[in-house]
N, C-alpha and C positions, 0 to 999 in steps of 0.2 A: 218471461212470466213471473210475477208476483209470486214470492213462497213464503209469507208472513202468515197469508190466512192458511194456505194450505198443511203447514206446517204445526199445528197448537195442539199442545198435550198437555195440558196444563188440566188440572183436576179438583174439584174442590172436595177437602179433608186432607189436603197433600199435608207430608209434614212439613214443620219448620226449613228455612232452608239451612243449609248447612253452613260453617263459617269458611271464611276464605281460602283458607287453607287446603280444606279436602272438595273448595269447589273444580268441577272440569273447566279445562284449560285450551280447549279450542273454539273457535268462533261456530263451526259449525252443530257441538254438542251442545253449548250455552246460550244458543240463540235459536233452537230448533225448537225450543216452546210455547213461542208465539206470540203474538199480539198479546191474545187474551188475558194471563199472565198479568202483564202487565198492568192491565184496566183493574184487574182484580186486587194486586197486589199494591200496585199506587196508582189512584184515578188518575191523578196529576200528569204521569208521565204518557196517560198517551196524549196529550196536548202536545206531547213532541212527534207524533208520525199521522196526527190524522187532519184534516179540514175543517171535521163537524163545527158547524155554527159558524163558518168563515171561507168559504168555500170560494169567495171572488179572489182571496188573494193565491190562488192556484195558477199559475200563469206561464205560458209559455213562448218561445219566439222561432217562427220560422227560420231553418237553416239559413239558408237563402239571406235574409237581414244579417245574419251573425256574419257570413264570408264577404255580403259585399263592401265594393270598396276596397279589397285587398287586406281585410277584416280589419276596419278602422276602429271597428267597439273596439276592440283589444288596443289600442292605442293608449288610454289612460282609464283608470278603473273610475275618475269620478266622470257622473252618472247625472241625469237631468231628467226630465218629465217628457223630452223628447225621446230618449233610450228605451225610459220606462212603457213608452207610447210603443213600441217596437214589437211589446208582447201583447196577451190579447188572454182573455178568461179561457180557460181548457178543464178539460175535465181528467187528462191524463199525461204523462210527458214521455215523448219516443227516447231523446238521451238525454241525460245529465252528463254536464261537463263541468268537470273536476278540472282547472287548471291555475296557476300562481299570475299574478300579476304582476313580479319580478322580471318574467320572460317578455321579449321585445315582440310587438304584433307580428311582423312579418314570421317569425317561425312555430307562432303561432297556428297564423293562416296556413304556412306550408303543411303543418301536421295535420291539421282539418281536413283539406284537401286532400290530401294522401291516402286518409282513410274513408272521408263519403266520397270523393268524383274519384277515383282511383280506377275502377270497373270501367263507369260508362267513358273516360278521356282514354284507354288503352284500347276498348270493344271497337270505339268509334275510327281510333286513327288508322288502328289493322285493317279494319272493313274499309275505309276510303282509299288506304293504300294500295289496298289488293286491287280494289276495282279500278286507281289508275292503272296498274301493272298490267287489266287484263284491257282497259278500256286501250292504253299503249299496243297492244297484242292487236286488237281486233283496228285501230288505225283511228279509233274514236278520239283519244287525247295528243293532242300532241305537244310530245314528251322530247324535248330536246337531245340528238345524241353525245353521244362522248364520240371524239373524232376518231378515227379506225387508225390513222397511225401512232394513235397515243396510248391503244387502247391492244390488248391482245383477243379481244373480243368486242362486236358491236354492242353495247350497252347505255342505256340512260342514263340519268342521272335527279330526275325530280323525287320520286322517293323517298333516296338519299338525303337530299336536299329537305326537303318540307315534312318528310316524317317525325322527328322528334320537336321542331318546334310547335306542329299542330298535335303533337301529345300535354305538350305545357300549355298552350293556350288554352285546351280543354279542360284541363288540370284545373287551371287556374278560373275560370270561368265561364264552367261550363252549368256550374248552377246560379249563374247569374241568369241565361240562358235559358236552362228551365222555366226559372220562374218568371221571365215573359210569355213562355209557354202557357202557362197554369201550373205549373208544377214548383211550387216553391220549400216541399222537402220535409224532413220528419221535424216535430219539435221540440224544440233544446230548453234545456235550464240554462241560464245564463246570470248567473249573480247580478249584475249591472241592470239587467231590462228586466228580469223578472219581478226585481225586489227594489220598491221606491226607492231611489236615494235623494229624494229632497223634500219628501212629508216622512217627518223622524218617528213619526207615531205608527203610518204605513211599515214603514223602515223595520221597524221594533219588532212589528207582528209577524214581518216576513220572515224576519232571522229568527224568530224564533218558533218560524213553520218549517225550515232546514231540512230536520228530520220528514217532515209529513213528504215535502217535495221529493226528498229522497225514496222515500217508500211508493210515492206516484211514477217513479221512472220506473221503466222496463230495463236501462241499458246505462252504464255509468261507462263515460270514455273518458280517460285521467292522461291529462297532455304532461305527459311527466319529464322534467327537468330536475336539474341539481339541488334547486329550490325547495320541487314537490316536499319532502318529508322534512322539513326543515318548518315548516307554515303552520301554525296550529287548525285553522280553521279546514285545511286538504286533509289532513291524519282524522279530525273527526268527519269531515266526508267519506273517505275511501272506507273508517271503520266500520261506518253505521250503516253504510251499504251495505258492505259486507258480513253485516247480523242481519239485516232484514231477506238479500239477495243469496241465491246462489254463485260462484264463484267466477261461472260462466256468462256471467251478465255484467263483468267489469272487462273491458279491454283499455290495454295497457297504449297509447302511443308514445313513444319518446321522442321526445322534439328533436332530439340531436340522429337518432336512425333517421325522420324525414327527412333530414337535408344531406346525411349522407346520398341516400337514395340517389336524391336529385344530381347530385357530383356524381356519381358515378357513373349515372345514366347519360348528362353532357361529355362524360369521358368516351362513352360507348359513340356516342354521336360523333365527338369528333376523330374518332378510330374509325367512322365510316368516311366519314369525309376525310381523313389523310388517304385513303384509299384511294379516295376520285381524285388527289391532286397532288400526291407524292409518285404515282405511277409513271406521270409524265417522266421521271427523271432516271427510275429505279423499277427490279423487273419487281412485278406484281406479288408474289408470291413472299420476297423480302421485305415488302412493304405491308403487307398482311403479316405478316410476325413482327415485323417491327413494332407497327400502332398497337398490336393487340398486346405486346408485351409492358408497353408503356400504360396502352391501360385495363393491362391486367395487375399491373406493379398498383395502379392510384389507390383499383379497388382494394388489393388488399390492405394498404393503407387503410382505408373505409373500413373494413371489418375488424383491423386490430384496434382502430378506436373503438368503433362497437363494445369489441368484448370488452375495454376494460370500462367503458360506460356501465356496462350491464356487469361487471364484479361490484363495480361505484355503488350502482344501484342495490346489491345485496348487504354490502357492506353499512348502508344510511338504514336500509330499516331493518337492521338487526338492530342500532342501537337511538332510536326514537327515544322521547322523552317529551313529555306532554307541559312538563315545566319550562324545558330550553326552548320549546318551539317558540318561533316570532308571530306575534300577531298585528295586525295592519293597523286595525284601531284598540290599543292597548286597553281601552273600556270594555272589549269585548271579551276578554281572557277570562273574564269570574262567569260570564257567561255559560261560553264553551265551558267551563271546566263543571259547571253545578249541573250541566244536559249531560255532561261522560259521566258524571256521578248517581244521575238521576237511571241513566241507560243500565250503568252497571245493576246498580239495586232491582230495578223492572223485571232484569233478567235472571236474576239471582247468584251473580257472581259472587259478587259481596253480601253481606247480611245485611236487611233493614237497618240495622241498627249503625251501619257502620260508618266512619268519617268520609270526607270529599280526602283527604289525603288517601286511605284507604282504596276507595274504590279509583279514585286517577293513578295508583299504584297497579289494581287489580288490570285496569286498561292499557298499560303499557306492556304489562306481561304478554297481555292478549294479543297485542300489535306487533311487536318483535318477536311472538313463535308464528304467527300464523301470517302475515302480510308480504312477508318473504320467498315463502311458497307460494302462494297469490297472487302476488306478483310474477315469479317466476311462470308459473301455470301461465298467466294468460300472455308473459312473453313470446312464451315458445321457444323453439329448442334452435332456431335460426335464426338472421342475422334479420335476410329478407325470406319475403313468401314466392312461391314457387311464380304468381303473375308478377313479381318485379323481374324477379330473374328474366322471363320472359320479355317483357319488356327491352332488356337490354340486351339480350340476343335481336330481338327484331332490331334493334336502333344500330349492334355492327353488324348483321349477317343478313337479317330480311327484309330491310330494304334494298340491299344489293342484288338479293335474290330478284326481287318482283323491278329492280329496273334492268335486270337480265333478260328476266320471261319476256318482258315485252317488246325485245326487238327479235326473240327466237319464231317470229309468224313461218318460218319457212322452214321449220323443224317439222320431221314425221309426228303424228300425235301421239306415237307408241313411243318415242323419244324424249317428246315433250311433255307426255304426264309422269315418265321414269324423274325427270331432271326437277319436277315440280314436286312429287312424294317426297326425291331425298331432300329437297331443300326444304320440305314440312320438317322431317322427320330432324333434320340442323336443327333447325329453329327452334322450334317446341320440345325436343328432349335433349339434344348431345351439348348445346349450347345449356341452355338450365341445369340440365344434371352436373355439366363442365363446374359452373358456379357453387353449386350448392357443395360439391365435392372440394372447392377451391377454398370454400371456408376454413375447412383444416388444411389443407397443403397450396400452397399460390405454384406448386408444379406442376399441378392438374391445370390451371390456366395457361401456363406456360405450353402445356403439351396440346391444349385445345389453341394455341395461338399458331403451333407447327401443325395441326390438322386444318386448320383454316388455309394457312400461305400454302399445302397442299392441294386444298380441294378450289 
């Protein structure tokens, strides 16, 4: 939700504003005045957050266009009439995406994907798997077995097998899929399709509706890399959102957590699959502490890069600077910097009167106290969230489970629903809580690797 309009206190007979010095110094008490303010104080500057009188260059592009193709837009930032054709007149935009053009498409696309098809490629693959496991039960699928003298129990093995690839496949393409459906997804700001790049006069008016587009999103998603705060054009994105938005309407991706994820989770995978094919040689239970130690060792690997990503990250915008930052098209720099000047003044950080050194002075201040914590805030306090973890318990634990169920048909049903709760209750808690607990200590994995090759 929009807290520009909601938010205006601005009064007329207010006094003078005060000079720099004794102005407040959070984004949230400097910026909770509002729109109106603004109009009042310099007409000019709301030409930076509204459409009035221009309302076609408003534009946005179905998710759906941005990821296909294995998100080829993100391939090179220059942009055509064909790109531009991609978006379409809108009167509002579901996300704004914040991200650098330094970073290479594909981990791009992974980031995207991780956070819109995340849900529906994990809901979908449990639900299919299950219903093998039970369609295996009931004699409906037929599920190849693992042969009985290799095996210490009769067990499947497709599950195993087809589980976490048909989780990436869905990942990856599963709103490609939608939108043959009819459903081709919320719509994005996307620099390249929204904003002409080959009528320079289009071109001009767009970048210089920046602001307006950003005040039209509900939801800013910042694919943040080592780049992000290094860029000038992302620093005044992620800021002006966050004077216009509350702080809960920016989520943070980092490009470099998606593709951990991904590693970790083909780590989980193939800890299931040494299971179905290390047993031949070795008794089961060694061979379940073995792979789970190995990748319980990758994972933590994966999280100590994490955290020092995420120190990285604290450490870059503490010390922003709106002078060093690189801008793509160096004609743009006096631009951006006369809107951060223009924003400052609107809001009354600095004094009407005051210089663009001034007020890009005042705007640094503001970016390295509060974007820090902003950042950290919409991190969060974990590496992953409680359905990744999930994920990776099903990918070494439940799929083995559900290619078990389904040669137990000759099990009592008082037996068979005991052996079916615990193997819920693995999955979905001892397994994920194991992980989240392994963040700090990698001997909570280790110790859920010896309750595994136990149970």
């Amino acid at each position: 939700m929009l807290c520009s309009e909601s938010s205006d206190s601005g009064q007329d007979g207010m006094s003078p504003a005060p000079p720099m010095m004794q102005c407040r110094t959070s984004l949230e008490q400097v910026f909770g005045s509002g729109i109106r303010y603004a109009a009042e104080a310099e007409g000019a500057t709301l030409e930076l957050v509204s459409f009035r009188g221009s309302e076609a260059l408003l534009r946005g592009t179905r998710l759906s266009k941005v990821l296909q193709g294995g998100g080829r837009i993100f391939a090179t930032s220059a942009g055509s009439s064909a790109t531009f054709g991609l978006s379409e007149v809108v009167d509002r935009i579901d996300v704004f995406l914040s991200h650098n053009w330094s970073v290479h498409r594909l981990k791009k696309f992974i980031a995207l994907t991780c956070y819109f098809s995340f849900d529906v490629a994990a809901s979908i693959t449990i639900s299919l798997a299950s219903l093998i496991g039970l369609g295996t039960w009931f004699g409906v699928v037929p599920s190849p077995a693992y042969p009985k003298v290799l095996a210490p129990y009769p067990c499947g093995v497709l599950c195993r097998v087809l589980g976490v690839p048909l989780f990436f496949l869905l990942l990856f393409f599963s709103r490609d899929i939608l939108a043959r459906l009819g459903n081709a997804g919320p719509l994005v700001f996307l620099d390249k399709t929204c904003i002409h790049q080959v009528d320079l006069d289009i071109q001009r008016q767009g970048i210089l509706k920046l602001g307006a587009f950003i005040r039209k999103s509900e939801q800013m998603v910042v694919l943040y890399s080592e780049f992000y705060m290094l860029k000038l054009w992302t620093v005044y994105e992620v800021a002006s959102f966050l004077a216009i938005h509350p702080i809960g309407c920016m989520k943070v991706v980092p490009v470099s957590q998606s593709i951990v994820f991904c590693i970790c989770l083909v780590f989980s995978y193939f800890y299931s699959l040494a299971t179905l094919v290390l047993q031949i040689y070795v008794s089961f239970s060694y061979v379940a502490f073995l792979t789970a130690f190995i990748a319980g060792a990758f994972h933590s690997v994966g999280l100590r890069q994490w955290s020092r990503d995420r120190a990285a990250i604290q450490s870059r915008l503490g010390n922003v600077s709106v002078r060093n930052c690189v801008c793509f098209a160096e004609a743009d720099r006096a631009l951006v910097c006369r809107n951060i000047a223009a924003l400052m003044k609107a809001r009354r950080v600095v004094h009407m009167d005051a210089t663009q050194d001034e007020a890009l002075d005042a705007f640094e201040v503001l970016v390295r106290t509060d974007l820090p914590s902003a950042f950290v805030s919409a991190l969060g306090t974990r590496a992953f969230k409680y359905k990744q973890y999930l994920m990776f318990a099903f990918a070494a634990q439940g799929c083995l489970s559900l290619d078990y169920l389904g040669y137990q048909a000759n099990l009592p049903y008082r037996s068979l629903l005991t052996f079916a709760l615990l193997e819920f209750a693995l999955v979905f808690i001892s397994w994920p809580m194991g992980f989240l607990l392994g963040e700090k200590n990698v001997c909570v994995l280790l110790a859920l690797a010896w309750m595994e090759g136990a149970h």
